[in-house]
GUMI-556801 format. One record per residue: residue in one letter; residue number from 0; y, x, z of N, C-alpha, C, O in turn. Coordinates in Angstrom, 2 decimals, decimal comma. Each point is the difference from the previous one (the first is absolute). Example, Ala and Ser with C-alpha at 12.3 -4.5 7.8 and 13.67 -1.06 7.14 Angstrom:
% GUMI-556801
{pt "A"; 0; {-5,69; 13,19; 7,80}; {1,19; -0,89; 0,00}; {1,20; 0,90; 0,00}; {-0,02; 1,04; 0,66}}
{pt "S"; 1; {1,07; -1,39; -1,38}; {1,19; 0,82; 0,06}; {1,09; -0,77; 0,73}; {1,11; 0,51; 0,17}}
This chain:
% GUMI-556801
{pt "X"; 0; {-40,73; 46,43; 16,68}; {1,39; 0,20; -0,35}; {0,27; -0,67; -1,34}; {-0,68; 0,20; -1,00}}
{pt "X"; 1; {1,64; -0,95; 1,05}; {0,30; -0,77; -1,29}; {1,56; 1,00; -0,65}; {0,83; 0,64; 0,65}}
{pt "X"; 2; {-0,93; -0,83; -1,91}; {0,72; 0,85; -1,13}; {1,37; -0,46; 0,00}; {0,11; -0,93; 0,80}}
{pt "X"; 3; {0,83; 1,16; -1,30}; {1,28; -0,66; 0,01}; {0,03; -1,19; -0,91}; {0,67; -0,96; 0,38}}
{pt "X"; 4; {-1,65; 0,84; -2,10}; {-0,07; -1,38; -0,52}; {0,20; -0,65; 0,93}; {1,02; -0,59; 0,35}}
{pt "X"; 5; {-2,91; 0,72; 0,53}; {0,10; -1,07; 0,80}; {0,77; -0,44; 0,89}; {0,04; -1,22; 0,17}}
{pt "X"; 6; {0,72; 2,04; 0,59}; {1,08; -0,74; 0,35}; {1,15; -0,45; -0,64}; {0,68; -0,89; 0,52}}
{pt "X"; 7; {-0,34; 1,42; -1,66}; {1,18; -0,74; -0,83}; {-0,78; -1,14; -0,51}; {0,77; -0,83; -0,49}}
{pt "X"; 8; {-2,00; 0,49; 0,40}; {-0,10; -1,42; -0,66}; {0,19; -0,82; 0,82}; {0,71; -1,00; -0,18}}
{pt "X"; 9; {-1,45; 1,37; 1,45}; {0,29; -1,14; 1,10}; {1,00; -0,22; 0,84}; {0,02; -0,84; 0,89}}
{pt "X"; 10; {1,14; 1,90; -1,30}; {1,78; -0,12; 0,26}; {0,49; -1,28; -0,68}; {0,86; -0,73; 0,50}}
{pt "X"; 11; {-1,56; 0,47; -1,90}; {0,84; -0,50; -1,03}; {-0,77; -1,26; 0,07}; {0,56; -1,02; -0,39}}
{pt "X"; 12; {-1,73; 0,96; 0,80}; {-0,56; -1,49; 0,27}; {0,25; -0,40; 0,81}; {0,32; -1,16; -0,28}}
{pt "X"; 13; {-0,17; 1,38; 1,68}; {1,14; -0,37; 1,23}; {1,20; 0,18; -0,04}; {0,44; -0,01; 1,15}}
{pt "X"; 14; {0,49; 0,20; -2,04}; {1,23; -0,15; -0,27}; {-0,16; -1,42; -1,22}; {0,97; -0,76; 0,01}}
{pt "X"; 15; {-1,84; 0,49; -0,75}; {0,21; -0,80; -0,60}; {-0,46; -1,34; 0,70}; {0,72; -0,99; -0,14}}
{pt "X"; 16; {-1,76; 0,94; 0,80}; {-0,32; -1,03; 1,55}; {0,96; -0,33; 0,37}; {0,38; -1,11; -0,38}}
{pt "X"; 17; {0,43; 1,86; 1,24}; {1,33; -0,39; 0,67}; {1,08; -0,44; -0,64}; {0,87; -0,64; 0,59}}
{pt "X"; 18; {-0,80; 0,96; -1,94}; {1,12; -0,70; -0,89}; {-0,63; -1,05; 0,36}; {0,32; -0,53; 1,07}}
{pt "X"; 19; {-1,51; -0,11; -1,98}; {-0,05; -1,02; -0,19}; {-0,27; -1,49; 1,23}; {-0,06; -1,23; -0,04}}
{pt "X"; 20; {-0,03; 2,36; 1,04}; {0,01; -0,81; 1,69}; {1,10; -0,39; 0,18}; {0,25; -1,15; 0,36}}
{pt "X"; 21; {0,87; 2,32; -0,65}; {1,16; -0,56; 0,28}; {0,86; -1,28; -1,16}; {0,84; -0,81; 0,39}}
{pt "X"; 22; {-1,32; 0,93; -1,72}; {0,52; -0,73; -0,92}; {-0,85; -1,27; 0,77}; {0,68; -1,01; 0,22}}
{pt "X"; 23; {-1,51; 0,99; 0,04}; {-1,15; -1,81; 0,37}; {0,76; -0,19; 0,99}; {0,71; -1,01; -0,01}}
{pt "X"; 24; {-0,63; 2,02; 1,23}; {0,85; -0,85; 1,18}; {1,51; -0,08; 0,11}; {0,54; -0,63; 0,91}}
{pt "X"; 25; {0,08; 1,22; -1,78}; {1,46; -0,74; -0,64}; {0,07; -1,41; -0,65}; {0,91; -0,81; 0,16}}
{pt "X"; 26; {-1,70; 0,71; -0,71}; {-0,19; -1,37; -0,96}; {-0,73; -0,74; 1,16}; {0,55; -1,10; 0,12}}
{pt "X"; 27; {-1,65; 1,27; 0,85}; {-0,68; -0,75; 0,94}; {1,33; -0,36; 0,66}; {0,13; -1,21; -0,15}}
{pt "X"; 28; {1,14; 1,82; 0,94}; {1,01; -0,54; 0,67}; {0,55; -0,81; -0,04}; {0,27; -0,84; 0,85}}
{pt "X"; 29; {0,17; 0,99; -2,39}; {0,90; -0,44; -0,70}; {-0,33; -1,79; -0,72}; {0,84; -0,78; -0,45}}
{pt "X"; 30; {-1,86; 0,66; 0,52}; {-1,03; -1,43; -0,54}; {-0,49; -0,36; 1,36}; {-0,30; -1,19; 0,13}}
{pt "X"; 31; {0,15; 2,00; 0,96}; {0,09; -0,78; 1,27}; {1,29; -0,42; 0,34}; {0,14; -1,15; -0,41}}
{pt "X"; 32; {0,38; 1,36; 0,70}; {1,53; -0,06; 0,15}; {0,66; -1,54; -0,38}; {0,54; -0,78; 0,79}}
{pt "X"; 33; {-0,75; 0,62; -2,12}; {0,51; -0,94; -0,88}; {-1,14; -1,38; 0,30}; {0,38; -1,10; -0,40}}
{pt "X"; 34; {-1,56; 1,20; 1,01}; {-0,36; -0,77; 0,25}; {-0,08; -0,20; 1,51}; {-0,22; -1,10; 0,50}}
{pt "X"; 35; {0,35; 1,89; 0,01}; {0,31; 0,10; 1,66}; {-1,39; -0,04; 0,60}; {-0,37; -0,90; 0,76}}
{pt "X"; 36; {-0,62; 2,24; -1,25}; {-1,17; -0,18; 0,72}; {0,43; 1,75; 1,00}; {0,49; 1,10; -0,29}}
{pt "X"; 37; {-1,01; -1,76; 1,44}; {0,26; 1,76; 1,37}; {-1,13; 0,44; -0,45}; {-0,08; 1,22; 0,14}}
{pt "X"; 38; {-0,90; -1,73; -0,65}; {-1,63; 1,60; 0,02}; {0,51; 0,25; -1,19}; {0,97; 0,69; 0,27}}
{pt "X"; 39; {-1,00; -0,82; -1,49}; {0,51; 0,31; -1,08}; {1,03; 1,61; 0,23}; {-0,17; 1,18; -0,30}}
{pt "X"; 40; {1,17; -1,91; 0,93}; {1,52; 1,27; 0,02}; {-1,01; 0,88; 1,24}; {0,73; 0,88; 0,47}}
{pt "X"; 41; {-1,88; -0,85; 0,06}; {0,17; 0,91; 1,17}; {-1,50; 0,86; -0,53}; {-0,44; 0,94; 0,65}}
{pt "X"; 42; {-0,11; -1,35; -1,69}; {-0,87; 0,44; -1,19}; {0,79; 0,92; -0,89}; {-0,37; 1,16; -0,19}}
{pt "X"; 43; {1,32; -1,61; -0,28}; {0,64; 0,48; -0,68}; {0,62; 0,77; 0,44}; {0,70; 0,47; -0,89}}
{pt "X"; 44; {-0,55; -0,09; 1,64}; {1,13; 1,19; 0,91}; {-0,79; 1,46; 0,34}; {0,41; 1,15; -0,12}}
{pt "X"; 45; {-1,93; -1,77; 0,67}; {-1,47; 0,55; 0,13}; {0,07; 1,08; -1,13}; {0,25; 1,19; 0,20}}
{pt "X"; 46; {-0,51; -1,82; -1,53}; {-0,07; 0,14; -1,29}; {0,80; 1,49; -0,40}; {-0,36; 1,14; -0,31}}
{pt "X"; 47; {1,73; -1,90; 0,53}; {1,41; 1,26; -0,42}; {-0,32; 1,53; 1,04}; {0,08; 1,16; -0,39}}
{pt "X"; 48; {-0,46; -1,62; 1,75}; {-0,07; 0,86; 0,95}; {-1,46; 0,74; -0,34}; {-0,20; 1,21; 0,01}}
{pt "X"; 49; {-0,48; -1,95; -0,22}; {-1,10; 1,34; -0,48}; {-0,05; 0,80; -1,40}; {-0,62; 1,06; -0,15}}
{pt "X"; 50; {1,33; -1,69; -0,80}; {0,36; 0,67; -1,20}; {0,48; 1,07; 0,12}; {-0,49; 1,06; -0,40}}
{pt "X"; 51; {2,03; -1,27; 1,26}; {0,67; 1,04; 0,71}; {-0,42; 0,97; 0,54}; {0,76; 0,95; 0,13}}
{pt "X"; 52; {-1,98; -0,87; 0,34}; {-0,62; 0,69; 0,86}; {-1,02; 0,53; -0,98}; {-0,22; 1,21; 0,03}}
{pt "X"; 53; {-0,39; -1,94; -0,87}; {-0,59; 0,42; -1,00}; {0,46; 1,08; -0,95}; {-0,65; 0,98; -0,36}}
{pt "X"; 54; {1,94; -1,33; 0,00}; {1,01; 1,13; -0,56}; {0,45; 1,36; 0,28}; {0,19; 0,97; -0,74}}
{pt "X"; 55; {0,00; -1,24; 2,54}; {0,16; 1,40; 0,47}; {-0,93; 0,73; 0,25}; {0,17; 1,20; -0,22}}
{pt "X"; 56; {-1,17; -1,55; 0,64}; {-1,33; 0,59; 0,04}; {-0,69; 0,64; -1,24}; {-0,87; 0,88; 0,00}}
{pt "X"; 57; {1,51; -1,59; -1,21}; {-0,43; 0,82; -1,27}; {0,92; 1,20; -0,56}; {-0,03; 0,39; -1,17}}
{pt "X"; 58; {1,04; 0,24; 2,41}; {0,63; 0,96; -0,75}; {1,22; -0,33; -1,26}; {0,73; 0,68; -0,73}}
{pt "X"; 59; {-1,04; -2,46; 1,04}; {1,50; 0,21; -1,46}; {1,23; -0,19; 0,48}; {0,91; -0,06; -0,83}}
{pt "X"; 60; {-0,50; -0,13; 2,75}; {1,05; 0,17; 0,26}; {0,51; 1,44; 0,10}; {1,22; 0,07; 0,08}}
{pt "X"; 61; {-1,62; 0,63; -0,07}; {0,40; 1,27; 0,18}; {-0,33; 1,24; -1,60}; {-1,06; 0,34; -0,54}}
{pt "X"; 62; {2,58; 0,04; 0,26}; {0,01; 0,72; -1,11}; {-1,18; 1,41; 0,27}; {-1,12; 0,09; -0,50}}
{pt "X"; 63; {1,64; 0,66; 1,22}; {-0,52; 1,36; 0,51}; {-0,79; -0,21; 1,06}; {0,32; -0,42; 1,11}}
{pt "X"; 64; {-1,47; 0,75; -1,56}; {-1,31; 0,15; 1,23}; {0,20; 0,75; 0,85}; {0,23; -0,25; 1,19}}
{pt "X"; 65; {-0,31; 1,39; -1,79}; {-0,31; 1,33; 0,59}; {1,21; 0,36; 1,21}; {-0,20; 0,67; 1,02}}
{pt "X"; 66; {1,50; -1,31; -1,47}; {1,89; 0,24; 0,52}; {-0,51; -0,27; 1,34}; {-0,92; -0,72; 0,38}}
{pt "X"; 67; {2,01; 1,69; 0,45}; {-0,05; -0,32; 1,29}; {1,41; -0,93; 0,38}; {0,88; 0,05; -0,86}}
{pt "X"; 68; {-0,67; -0,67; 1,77}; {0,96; -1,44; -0,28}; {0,96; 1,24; 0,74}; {-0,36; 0,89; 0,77}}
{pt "X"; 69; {2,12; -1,30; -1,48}; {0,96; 0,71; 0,39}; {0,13; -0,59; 1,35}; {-0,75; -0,87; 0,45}}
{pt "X"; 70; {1,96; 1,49; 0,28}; {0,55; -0,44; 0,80}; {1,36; -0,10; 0,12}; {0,62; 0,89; -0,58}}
{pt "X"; 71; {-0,07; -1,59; 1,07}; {1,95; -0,18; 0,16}; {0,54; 1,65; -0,71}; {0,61; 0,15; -1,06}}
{pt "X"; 72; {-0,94; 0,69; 1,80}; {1,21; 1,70; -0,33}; {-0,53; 0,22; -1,29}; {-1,16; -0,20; -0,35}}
{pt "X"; 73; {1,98; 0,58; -0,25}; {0,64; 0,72; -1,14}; {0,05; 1,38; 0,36}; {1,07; 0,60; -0,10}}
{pt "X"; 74; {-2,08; -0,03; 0,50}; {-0,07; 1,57; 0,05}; {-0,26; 0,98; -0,87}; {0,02; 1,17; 0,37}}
């Protein structure tokens, strides 16, 4: 059983992974693009999409863990 550190460190090191996946494959698009290479932009897309995925998986899209998700009524 691992402690909560350990999982808050490795929240915050896979949240910082995925930033920086997604900052490389924004800039990978964007410099493909302008030179007109297709593996480049489809690398780069790779890139953003696993960051993304990198991100949610680390808990920093979501404020409240524990919250159970509302629904439409206002009851």
């Amino acid at each position: 059983m691992t402690n909560e550190r350990v999982k808050s460190v490795g929240g915050y090191f896979m949240r910082f992974l995925g930033a920086v996946a997604v900052i490389i494959g924004i800039l990978a698009v964007f410099s493909s693009l302008a030179q007109g290479n297709l593996v480049g932009i489809v690398l780069g897309v790779v890139f953003v999409a696993g960051g993304a995925y990198m991100l949610k998986r680390s808990g920093g899209a979501s404020q409240a863990r524990g919250a159970a998700p509302t629904s439409g009524s206002t009851r």
